[in-house]
Every structure is written in C-alpha cells, then in structure tokens.
N, C-alpha and C positions, 0 to 999 in steps of 0.2 A: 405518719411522716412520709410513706413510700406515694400514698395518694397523694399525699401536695406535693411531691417532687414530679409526678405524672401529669399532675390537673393543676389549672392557675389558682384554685382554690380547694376546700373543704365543704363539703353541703353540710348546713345543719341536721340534715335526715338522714346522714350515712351511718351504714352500721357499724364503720367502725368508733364511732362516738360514741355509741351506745355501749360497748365493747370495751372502752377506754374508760368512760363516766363509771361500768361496773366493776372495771376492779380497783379501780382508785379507793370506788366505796366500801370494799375490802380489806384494801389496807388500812384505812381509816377505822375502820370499825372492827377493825381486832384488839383483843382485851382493852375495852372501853370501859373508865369506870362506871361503876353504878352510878355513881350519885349524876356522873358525865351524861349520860345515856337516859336516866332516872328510869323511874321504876314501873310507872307507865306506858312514856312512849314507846309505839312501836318502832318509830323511824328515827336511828340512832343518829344519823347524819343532820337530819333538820335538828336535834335536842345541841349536837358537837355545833353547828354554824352559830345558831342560835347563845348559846352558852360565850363562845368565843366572839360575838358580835357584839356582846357587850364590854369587851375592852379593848376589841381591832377596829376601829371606823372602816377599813377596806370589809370586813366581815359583817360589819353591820350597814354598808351600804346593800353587800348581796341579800341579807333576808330581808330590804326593802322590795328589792326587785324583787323576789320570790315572790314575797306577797302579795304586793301586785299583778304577778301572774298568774297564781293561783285565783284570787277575785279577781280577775278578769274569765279566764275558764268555768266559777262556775257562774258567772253571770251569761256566757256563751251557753251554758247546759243550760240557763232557763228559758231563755229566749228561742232556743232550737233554731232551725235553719229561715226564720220570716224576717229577722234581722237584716236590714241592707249592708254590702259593704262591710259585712262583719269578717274580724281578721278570725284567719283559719284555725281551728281547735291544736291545742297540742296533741300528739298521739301519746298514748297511754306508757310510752318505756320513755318517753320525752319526762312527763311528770315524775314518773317512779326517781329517774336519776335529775329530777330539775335543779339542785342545791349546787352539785358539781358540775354541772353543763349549764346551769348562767356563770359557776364562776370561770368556767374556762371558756366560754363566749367573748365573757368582757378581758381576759385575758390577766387575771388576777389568782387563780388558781394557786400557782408554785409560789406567791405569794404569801395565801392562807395554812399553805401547806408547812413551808418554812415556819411561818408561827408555830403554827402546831408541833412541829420538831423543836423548836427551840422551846418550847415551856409544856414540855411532854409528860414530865412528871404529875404535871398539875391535872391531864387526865386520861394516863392510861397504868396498866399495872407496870410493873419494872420488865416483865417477860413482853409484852408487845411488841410490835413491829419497830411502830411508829417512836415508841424509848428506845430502841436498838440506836448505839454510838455509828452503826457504818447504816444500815438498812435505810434508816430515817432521812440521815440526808440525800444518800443518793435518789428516792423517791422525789426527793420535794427539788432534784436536780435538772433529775429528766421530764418532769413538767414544764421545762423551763420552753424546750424546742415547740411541744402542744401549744402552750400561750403564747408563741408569736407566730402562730398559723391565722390565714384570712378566713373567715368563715361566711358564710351567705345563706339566705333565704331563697335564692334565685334557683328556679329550676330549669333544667337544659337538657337538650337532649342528650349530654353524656353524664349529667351530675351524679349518674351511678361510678360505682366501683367498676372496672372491667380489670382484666389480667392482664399484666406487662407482655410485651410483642418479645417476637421471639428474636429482634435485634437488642433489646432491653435485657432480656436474658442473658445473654452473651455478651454483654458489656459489661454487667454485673459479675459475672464468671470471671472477666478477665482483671475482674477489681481482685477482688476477692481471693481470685487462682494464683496472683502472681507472692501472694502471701505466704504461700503451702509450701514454699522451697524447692518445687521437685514443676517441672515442665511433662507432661503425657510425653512418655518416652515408651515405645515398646520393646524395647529393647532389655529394658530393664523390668518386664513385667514378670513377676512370677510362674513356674514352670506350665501351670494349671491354670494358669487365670489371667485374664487380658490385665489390670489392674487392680488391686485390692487398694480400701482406705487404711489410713493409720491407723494402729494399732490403741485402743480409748489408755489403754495401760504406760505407753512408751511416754518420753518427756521428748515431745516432738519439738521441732524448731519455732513454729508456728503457733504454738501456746503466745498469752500474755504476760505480761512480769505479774500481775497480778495473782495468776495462780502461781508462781514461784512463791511469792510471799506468802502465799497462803499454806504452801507444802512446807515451808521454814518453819511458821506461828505453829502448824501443827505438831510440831518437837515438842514443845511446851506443856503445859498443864491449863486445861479451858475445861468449860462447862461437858462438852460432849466427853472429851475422852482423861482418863484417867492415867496419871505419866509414874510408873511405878520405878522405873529406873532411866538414870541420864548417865554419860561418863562423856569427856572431852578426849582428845588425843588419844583414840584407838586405833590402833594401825591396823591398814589395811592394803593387800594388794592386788587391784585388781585384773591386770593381765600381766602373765609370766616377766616380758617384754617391760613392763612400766617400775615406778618407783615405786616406795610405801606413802601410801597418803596416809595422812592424820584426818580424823573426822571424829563427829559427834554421834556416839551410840543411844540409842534411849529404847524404853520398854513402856508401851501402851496397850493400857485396856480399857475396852467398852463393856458393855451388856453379854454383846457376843461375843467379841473376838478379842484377841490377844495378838498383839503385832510388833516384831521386831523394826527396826529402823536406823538406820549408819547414812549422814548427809556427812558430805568433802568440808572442812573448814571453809572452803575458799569459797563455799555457796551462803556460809552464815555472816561469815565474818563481815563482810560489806565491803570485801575489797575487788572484784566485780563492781560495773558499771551497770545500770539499771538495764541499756542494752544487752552487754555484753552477758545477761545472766539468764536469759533463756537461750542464748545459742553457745551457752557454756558446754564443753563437754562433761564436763564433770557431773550433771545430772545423768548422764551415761552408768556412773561411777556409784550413784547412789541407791539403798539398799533399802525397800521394803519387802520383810518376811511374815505372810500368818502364819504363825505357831501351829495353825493346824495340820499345815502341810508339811509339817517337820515331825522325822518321826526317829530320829538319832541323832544325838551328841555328842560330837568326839573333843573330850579336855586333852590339853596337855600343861601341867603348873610344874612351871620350873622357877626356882628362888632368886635365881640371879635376871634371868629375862621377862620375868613373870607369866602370865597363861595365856593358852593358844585358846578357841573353841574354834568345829569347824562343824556346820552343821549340815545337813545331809535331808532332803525331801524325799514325799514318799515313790518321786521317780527313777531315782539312786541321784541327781544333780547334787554334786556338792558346791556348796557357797563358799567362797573367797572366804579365808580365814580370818580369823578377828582376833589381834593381837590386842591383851590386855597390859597396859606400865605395870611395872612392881607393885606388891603390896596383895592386900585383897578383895582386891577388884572384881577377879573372876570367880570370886567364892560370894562375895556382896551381889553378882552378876545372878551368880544358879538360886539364891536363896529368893531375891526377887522374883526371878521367872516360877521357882515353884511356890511362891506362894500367890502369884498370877492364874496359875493352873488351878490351884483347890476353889473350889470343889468339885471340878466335873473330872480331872485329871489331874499325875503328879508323873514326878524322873523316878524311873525306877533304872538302878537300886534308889530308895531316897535318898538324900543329901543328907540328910540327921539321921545320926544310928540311934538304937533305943536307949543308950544312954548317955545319949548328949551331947554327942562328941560326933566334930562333922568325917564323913565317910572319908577315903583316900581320894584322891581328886585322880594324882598323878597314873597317866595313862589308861585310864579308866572312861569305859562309853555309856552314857549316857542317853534312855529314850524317853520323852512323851510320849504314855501310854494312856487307856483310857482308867476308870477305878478297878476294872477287875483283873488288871494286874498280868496283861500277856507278858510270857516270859522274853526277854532277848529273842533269843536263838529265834524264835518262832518270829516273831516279829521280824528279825534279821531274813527266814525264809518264805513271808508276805511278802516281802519289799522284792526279791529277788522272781517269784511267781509274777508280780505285779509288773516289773521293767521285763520280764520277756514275754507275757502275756501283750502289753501294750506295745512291745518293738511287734510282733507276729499279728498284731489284728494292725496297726499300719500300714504292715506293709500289705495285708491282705488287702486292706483295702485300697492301697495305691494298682494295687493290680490289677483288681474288680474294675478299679477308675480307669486305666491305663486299655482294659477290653473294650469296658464302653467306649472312647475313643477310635479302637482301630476298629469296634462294629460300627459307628453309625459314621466317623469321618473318613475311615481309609478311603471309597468312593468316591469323596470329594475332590483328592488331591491327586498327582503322581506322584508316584514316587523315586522317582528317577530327580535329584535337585540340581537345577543346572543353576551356576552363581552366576554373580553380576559381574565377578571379577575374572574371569579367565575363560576362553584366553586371553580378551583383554574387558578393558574396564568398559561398562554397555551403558555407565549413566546418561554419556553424552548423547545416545537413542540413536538411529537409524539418518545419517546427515546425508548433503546432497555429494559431497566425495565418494563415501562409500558406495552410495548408492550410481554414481557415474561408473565405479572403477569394475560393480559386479555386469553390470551392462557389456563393457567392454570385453570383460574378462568373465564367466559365470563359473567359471571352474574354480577362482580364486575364493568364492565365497560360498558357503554350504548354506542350505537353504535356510537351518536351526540356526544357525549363527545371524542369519540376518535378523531370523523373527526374536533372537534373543536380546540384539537392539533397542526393538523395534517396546518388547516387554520392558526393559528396565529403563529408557529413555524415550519412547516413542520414535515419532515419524517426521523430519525438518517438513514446517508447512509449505514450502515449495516445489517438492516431490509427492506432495498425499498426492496431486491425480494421478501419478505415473505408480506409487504404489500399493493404494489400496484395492485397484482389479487384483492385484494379488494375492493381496489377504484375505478378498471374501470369497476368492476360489474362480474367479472371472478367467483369469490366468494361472497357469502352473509354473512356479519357478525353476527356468534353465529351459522352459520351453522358445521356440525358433518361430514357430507359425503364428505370432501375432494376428496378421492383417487374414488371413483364414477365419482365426474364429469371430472376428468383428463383422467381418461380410458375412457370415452363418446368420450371427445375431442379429443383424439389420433386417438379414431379408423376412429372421421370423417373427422379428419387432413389426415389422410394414404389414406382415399378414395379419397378424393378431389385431395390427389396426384397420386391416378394412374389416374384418369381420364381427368385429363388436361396432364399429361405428354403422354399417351397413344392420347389424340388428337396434342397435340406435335409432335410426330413423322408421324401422316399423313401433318400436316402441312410440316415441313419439306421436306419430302419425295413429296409434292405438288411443292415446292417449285424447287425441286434439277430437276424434270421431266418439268417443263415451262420453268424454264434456259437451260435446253440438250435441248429441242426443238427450241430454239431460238437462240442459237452460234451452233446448225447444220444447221440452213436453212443459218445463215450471214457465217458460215464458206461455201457453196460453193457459194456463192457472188452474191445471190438474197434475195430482200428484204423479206418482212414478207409479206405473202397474206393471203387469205380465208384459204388454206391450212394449216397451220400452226395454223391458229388461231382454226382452228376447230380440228386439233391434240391436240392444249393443254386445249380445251376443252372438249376431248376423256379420256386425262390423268385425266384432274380434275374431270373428271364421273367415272373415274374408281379410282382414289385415294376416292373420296367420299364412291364410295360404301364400301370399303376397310373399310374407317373412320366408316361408318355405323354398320357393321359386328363386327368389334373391339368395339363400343361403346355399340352394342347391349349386347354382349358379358357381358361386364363389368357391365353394368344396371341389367342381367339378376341374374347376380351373388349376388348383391346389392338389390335383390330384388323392382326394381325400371322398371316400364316399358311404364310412361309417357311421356319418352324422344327418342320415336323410330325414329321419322323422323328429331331430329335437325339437322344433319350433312349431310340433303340431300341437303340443301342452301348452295351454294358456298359463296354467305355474310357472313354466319357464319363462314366459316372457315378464309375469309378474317378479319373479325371483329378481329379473335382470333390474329391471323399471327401480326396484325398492331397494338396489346394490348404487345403481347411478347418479338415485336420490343422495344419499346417503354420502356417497362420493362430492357430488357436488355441494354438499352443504358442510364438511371439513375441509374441500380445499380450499373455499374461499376464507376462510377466518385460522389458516396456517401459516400462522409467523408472520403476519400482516407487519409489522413494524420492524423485520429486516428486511436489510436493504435490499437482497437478491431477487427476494420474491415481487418479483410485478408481475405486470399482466401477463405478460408473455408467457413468464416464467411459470405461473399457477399453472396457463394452457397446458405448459408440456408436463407438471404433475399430475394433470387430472386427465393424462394422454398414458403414462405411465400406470399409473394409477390402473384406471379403466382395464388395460389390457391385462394387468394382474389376476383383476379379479375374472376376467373372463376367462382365463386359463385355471381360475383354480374357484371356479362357481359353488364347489362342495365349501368352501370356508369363507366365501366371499368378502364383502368388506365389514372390517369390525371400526370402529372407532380407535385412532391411534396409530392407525396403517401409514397415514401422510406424515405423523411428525417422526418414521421412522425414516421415510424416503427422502423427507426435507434436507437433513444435510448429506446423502450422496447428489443429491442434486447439489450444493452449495459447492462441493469439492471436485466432482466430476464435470459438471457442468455440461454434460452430453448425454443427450435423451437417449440413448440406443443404450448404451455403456451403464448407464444408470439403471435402464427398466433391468439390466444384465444382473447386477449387482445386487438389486434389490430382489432380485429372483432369489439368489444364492444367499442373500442376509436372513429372507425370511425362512428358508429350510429349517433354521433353529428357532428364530423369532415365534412362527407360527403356533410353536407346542407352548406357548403362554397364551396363546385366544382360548373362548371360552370352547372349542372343538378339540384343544390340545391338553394334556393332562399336568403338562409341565409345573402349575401355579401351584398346587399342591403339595407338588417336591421339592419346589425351592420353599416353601412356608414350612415342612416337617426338617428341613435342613437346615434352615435358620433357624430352629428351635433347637436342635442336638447343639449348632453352633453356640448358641446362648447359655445356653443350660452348662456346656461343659468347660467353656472359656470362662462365662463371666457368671456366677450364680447368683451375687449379689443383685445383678439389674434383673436377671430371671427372676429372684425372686420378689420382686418391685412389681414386676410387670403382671404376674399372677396374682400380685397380693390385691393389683386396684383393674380390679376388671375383667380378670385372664385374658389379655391383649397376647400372650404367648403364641394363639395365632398367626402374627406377625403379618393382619390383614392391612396393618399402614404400609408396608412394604409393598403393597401390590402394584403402586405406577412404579414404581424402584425398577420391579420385573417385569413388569409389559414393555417398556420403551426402555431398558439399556440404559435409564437415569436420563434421556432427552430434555424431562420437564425438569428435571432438577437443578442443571447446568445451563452458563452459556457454553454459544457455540464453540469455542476455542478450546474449552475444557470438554463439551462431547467430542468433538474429533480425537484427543487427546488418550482420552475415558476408552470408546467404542477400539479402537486400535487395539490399544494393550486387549481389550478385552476379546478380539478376532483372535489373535495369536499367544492366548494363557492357555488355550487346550492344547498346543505341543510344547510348553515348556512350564507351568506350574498347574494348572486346572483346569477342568472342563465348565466347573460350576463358580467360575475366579467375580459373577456379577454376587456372588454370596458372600465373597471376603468384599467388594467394594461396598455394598448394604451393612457387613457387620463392621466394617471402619468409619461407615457414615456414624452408626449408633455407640460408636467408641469414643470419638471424637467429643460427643454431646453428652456422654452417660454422664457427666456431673451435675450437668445442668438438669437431666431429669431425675437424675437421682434426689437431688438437694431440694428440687420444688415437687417432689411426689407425684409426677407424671398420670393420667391415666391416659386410656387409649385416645378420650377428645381431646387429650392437649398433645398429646406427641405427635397426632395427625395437624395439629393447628400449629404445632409450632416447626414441623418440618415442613408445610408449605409455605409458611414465612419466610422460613432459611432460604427458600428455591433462589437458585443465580447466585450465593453467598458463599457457597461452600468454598474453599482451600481445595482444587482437588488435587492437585501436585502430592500434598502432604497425607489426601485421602488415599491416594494410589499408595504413597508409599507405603504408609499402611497397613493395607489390602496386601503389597505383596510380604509383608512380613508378617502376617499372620497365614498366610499358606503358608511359610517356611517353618513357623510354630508348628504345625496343626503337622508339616510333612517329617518335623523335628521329634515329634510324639508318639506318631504311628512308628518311627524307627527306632525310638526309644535309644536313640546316643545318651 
C-alpha cells in the first residue's frame, strides 16, 4: 500500500508482491485438512483453489487462468528463446505463488478469501487461523485495499521500490506524532536523557480501544489463561487524596505465571464512551500483580467490615489495599490463590491446619514462599537486605553516571549560567534601540549584557553590518578609534593585493611559456624529451628570477626584506598556481542562485579570497573557505571589512581543515553527548553500522551548518554561535548538531536508520530545518548538561 501511495501504480515484478502472495499462502495453509490438501499433493494452495473452484465460479474461473498460464510457460520452455515475439517467461517465485497473484492481479482475491472464512469448517481444523471468529475475517478484510490496487506489466525507469524522501518522512511523523499526546518538549525530558519512549507496561493515551477490549476479555476465562478466582465490588483506594472505588478482582493462571488483577467498574461496565475509554484515567487506577514478585501478605478479617489484604513486593512497595464485602470472600480469596501456588509453592503458615480447620486469618502475615519452606523472619530479612542493597547500588550508580558526566561534559560547558531573564528579558535579541542607545552612551551597556541579547534573541537585521565587526573581534566593545583600525586594514588589504596579484602574473606568464613549449615540440610530431623538459626549466629560471625582482621590488618598497629568496623555489610558485586553481573553480559556482553574488561580487570574493590564502600559504585553500566568507560578504558588503572579518572567523574555523585537529573533538564529543543524554539513539546508531563516529556530522562542522540553512537562518545560527563562548559554551556548534539529531531522533528511530540513510536523509532536510526551534533547543540542552555538572 505505501508503494502505491508513492508510485501511480504497482509493478507486477515487485518484491513486495512476492512478500504479500507468501504469507497470504501461510495463512491459508495452516491446519489444512487432509482430505483439503490430500494426501499427495505437495502444493496445498493449488489442491485449496482447485477443491473450492468447484462450487465458486469466481474460483474456478482462477484455476482456468492458472492453467493456462502454466501451458503456456511450459510450452515457452520448449520452444526456448527461437520463438518470435514470444511473451516473456514467468520468473520462478512468480510460478511458485501463481494461485494467489493471478487471484490478486484480477482483483478477486479478498473475494475467494471471504469464502473461504465463511465455510471454514468445511476445510480446516477448529484451531486454525483461517476458523478463528476474529483472525479470519480480518485477513479476508485487509485484502480488500491489495485488490483495488493497479498493477502493470510496464517497466520504467522507477518501477523499482526506492525509499520515501526525507520530506515524506516527516510528514508521516507529523501524521502519526500528533497522535502520541505529548509535543518534543525538553523541558520535560527526564534528568539523564534528552527524551525517553513510553513505558511498553503504562496504559498510554495513545493505545487503541481495541486493546482496551482486549485487557477487559482478558478478566474472563479463554483458551490461554485459566481464571481461578473473580469477585465484583472490591474496594479499593488508590491515592490517599481520592475516594474508594469498586472494581473487579480476579485470579489468573497460565503454564507459568499466576497473576493477580483489580479493573475500576467504570472500565467494564460500558458506561464510558468508546473514546472516552482509552483516555480514561481509571486505567491509571488498574491493577496487574505476578505473584511472583510478591513475597508477603498482610490479612486483616474483621466480621463486621469484612477483610483487608495488603500485599507487599519483593522491593518493600506496598499495593493499595484490597477491601473485601462481608462474608468469606477473603478466606474463598487465600484458598484459591494457594491452590494457584501448588505445586511449585504455597503461604506459609498454610492456610489449612492438619486437622482441618482453617488457620486464624485475623492479623496474621502471610508469604509466598518457595516448597522448601523459608521461615518468615528470614525471608522478612531478604527482603530488607534486598531494598538496601538495591537503594546503595542506585545510587552508586547514579554517581558513577553523574562522574562520567562532569569527566567528559564539564569542558563543554561554563559554568557560570547566565539566564534569559535578568536583568531583563533577552528573547526580544539585540534591537536597533538598544543598539543606538550603547553607541550613544557605552557605559550604559556592559559588553556580556549586549552579547547576552544578542545569545537568547539574536541581532535586528538592520544593525548585522554595524554589529557583527564586533563579534568576530574586528572591533572591541567600548572602543573609540574606529576609523584607525579601518585605515590599518585597507592599507594591509591593498598590500596583500598587490603582492599576490603581482605573483599572479609570474604564475601565469609561467604557465602561458610550459604550454608554448609543449604544443611547439607536439606540433612538429615529436615527443617531449630531455630537450624540452630542460627548456621549460630555462623558462621557469628565468620566469623565477623575473618573480624575484618584482617581488624584491615590492618588499623593498613595504619595507620588508625577509622574504628575498621565496620565489626562487619553483614549489612555491607551483603551491601558489594549484591554491588559485582551486580558488577560482569554487568561486564561480558559490551561491550562483543568490541574488548578491554577481560578477562583480564573485570579483571581490575571489580578491578576498586570494589574499587569505596568501597570508596564510601553510593551510592554503581547502574546499569550503568561500561558502564560509559568502555571507560576510552578504552582510558587510565591504571588501576591506570583510577580508578583516574573515581573518578573525577563521582563527577558529581553521582548526576543522584537514591541517587543524578540531574534527576529531567535536566527533569524541558528540559521542560522550549521545551516549550520556540519549542512550536509546546511541544505541541504534551502534547497533546498524557503528555510525557513533558521528562521520555524517562533519559538513555540520566544517561550515557552521552554511549548507544546511538558508541565509536568514545562518546569519541567525553563526551569531549566537560568535557569542556562546562568553555566555554558555565554547563547543555551543555541539548542542546545535545534537538538537539538529533530537529534533529527527523519532523518525530515525522508528525507520532504523543507518549511517546511508541518516546521511541521505539529512541532505534532504538541507534549507528545511526550523532553526528558531533548533536554537532553542541547543540552548536548553547547555543549560541541562550545565544543570548536571552542578548537580542542583
């Protein structure tokens, strides 16, 4: 069904037909009688169609078709491939399931199948599927959606299966999530753990009425479980605070287990509404106990109110007391349960004394032991060993937990928390008021106070150019000499460009004289020898010296004369040539479809650009340099200011290239972060590949999440992220990667991720994310992680 709602059809040759046809023939073929199946054939399906086709004409039109298809295939097997125009063989799991895949071709299937439920007796045993009062029909139900699917012979280039897109995913999510009651709130996440699932045990909101019905039927007496004892109107009370409810007590046994059971009137009676009965509290209210985890009984039989029991686990928890009505209920109640217990256990003292006569009830306790008879007391001083042994290894281990935490995250975080709310409220971020009034006034405003803004609100887009030289450190806040440091930067922006452009042109011109030298020797139609190779190592000594002269030149004027010999290596100049290269073949396809970037614009990045890497030739240019500079240029929109900025951006940026050690620390620290927040997706992520590397993260941390966002939401992103090392973290791009993978954890949870889909389907997402909601987040899991290591 998922594929036809994806594709405008079904291909005949999908596997999931093949997949469908096999367990249909499953259910079919469970306890099939003999005579049904007979006693020869092997293929019980073609004996069932066949058998049934002679009193369904829908059944006995299919094993015409069949037959025909089969003499037609093996008339194809004799004739082998010399046949013109012959139709194409079936394939061999086409044949094996051909009975149920012609009949769900022609759309008749849930047809034949409904027969078959309705005169089920005629051929299967009473225990089969296909005789089951609820099983039978629902099978021959859900056939119904299979046979009004289109199905085709036509092959295409998508008629395969492919996997839903990761907008498809998240659509589904949001069908599906709004079901669950509860919105991803982290707020309300448990002390240790970003989010945990429901508990399989609880009666969640989110069940269907059908398993209600099904936890009711189970009171009763059915094939599986055995109902030793029932009682109505037992009171019960289950918090101090509430009234006594009345409910239905009963005593079940299996094979294995022995299980106590108290449901609220108001869930059997039927006076709830089909709705209102899964999101009843009263399933809150109801009681299932195994016996085995009960290891003391406390009676109390009084003649006028009749008897109390209160039973006691073997963690000391005592159960809500079970008020029996007058009479002898709770003496009909122990005789049951101990004869539930025999033979593997019984109550000691027994309930029958040796001669006949039942034991005193009143005030007297009561345990489930096993046959060889531990005494009370002892058992009284298990139980006691057992709840301090198990309070002392908790808490041991919340403290063992609680080390690991402040070894591997205290680092992460400061610890120093500055709120959002004081001294005043910072959601509304860093506006163009405040930002006119510190200008005016710089005393009024402390520096932490502006970036704490600037953290829980950001920066009004109207002020980013006036104040992001601040935050990448271009400028100091409360400083006076502006137009100083700007004139500094120009004059050493202007030098830096005649001196790379000025080795530019030797490159070049190296370049244009290796090429002449090399289409003259192939243009007259001999190869390259000694000769040439020592000509264009003539050229390159004398384009050098060339470089030399120009460069000295330039140094001498710059007052600089420590650089006399760089340009007598021909490595350097090759170094430069294959930096330029490189350069120019990421600025032109950077961001081509915003609007900023045109020609002009590309000029001054790959001006910027250039002069970068010439100052900083030990790291030169890596792939990814430009889509980090692309939006200071969008924001600053001033080449001088910008080459400034991006100076100062990459001082950190740089330690994520493949020269810097960074990638590694954020990959071992997004693992401590996983592992100790969410263990569940840790352990998902080990179990299908050991992805726990956290290698899909790595454009996360190269680029600041550039490719992941638009613009509006990097400028946004990049901001907070300047100004979290003075007010929550230095590593704060780690809480925005673990709220990216919080956000999504259900969707990969629920479709069993491995490392090729979480990488496919988080380049899907790119441009999609919510970052508002991601930021917010991001910063409430610092405040976790700084709430942990303080241990409030």
């Amino acid at each position: 069904m998922e594929e036809a709602v994806t594709k405008k059809f079904v291909h005949e040759d999908s596997s999931h037909i093949i997949a469908l046809c096999s367990s249909i023939e499953v259910c079919l073929s469970h306890l099939l009688k003999r005579r049904t199946a007979g006693f020869l054939r092997s293929d019980k399906i073609a004996a069932l169609f066949t058998k049934i086709g002679k009193v369904n004409t829908t059944a006995s039109e299919i094993c015409r078709k069949v037959q025909e298809q089969l003499q037609q295939q093996e008339s194809l097997q004799r004739q082998g491939s010399s046949a013109a125009r012959a139709p194409q063989p079936l394939s061999v799991q086409a044949i094996k399931h051909i009975w149920v895949r012609t009949a769900l071709f022609d759309k008749v299937l849930d047809k034949i199948v409904q027969y078959i439920v309705d005169n089920a007796s005629k051929y299967y045993e009473k225990e089969a599927l296909m005789h089951d009062a609820v099983f039978g029909p629902i099978l021959a139900a859900l056939l119904v959606g299979p046979c009004a699917l289109e199905y085709t012979k036509l092959k295409t280039l998508d008629h395969f299966w492919t996997d839903p897109s990761a907008n498809e995913l998240v659509q589904r999510h949001r069908i599906h999530g709004a079901h669950r009651g509860q919105e991803v709130s982290p707020g309300r996440r448990p002390a240790l753990g970003i989010r945990k699932r429901q508990s399989s045990g609880s009666m969640s909101e989110d069940k269907c009425a059908a398993s209600a019905r099904e936890y009711v039927e189970s009171l009763h007496q059915n094939s599986r479980v055995h109902l030793l004892y029932g009682k109505n109107n037992v009171l019960v009370q289950p918090k101090k605070d509430m009234e006594v409810l009345r409910g239905y007590l009963s005593l079940h046994q299996t094979a294995e287990t022995l299980t106590l059971k108290w449901t609220p009137n108001q869930l059997i009676n039927g006076t709830l509404g089909e709705c209102d009965l899964e999101k009843s509290i009263y399933w809150d209210y109801a009681l299932t106990v195994p016996l085995r985890q009960i290891v003391c009984i406390h009676c109390h039989q009084r003649l006028d109110c009749g008897g109390t029991l209160v039973l006691v686990s073997q963690d000391g928890i005592q159960r809500p007391p079970l008020h029996f009505p007058p009479g002898g209920h709770l003496l009909a109640f122990l005789s049951c349960l101990e004869t539930g217990l025999m033979p593997r256990g019984q109550l000691e003292p027994p309930l029958w004394s040796q001669k006949g006569k039942v034991s005193a009830i009143q005030d007297v306790e009561y345990g489930s032991s096993a046959v060889n008879g531990i005494p009370l007391k002892m058992l009284c001083q298990n139980m006691k060993r057992q709840i301090v042994s198990r309070a002392f290894y908790g808490w041991l281990a919340y403290c063992r937990h609680l080390s690991t935490v402040r070894t591997h995250l205290s680092a992460l975080v400061n610890h120093n928390t500055i709120p959002p709310d004081k001294p005043c409220e910072a959601s509304g971020g860093l506006s163009k008021d405040v930002w006119s009034k510190y200008q005016k006034d710089c005393k009024n405003y402390k520096e932490l106070e502006l970036l704490r803004l600037v953290y829980y609100g950001g920066v009004e887009h109207e002020i980013r150019k006036e104040v992001w030289p601040f935050l990448l450190g271009h400028y100091k806040f409360g400083m006076d000499k502006k137009d100083m440091i700007d004139e500094k930067i120009t004059a050493r922006y202007q030098q830096v460009m005649r001196e790379w452009k000025a080795c530019e042109v030797i490159v070049k011109q190296r370049e244009k004289e290796m090429q002449s030298a090399i289409f003259a020797k192939l243009s007259s139609g001999s190869s390259i020898d000694s000769h040439v190779l020592r000509l264009i190592h003539r050229d390159s000594t004398i384009s050098n010296e060339v470089s030399r002269k120009l460069c000295l030149s330039i140094f001498h004027k710059s007052g600089q004369l420590f650089y006399q010999c760089a340009f007598e290596q021909i490595e350097l100049l090759d170094t430069v040539a294959l930096n330029l290269h490189r350069i120019d073949k990421d600025v032109q396809r950077c961001d081509r479809n915003y609007y900023f970037f045109t020609t002009s614009n590309l000029e001054k990045l790959r001006n910027i650009m250039c002069s970068y890497v010439w100052e900083h030739l030990e790291i030169g240019y890596v792939q990814g340099m430009c889509d980090l500079l692309a939006p200071l240029m969008v924001i600053l929109d001033d080449e001088c200011l910008a080459y400034s900025c991006f100076t100062q951006l990459m001082k950190r940026m740089s330690q994520n290239f493949p020269t810097g050690g960074a990638m590694d620390t954020h990959f071992a620290n997004m693992r401590s972060l996983i592992q100790i927040l969410d263990s569940e997706l840790f352990e998902l992520m080990h179990q299908n590949g050991d992805y726990t590397h956290f290698y899909f993260c790595y454009r996360w941390f190269l680029l600041d999440f550039k490719r992941e966002l638009l613009y509006e939401d990097v400028f946004a992103v990049w901001e907070v992220i300047w100004v979290a090392p003075r007010i929550s973290s230095k590593h704060f791009v780690l809480f925005i990667a673990l709220a990216l993978v919080e956000v999504y954890r259900d969707i990969i949870l629920d479709n069993n991720m491995d490392f090729t889909d979480i990488i496919k389907f988080f380049n899907e997402m790119a441009e999609r994310h919510d970052m508002q909601h991601i930021l917010q987040i991001a910063r409430e899991l610092v405040h976790k992680v700084q709430t942990l290591i303080e241990n409030k």
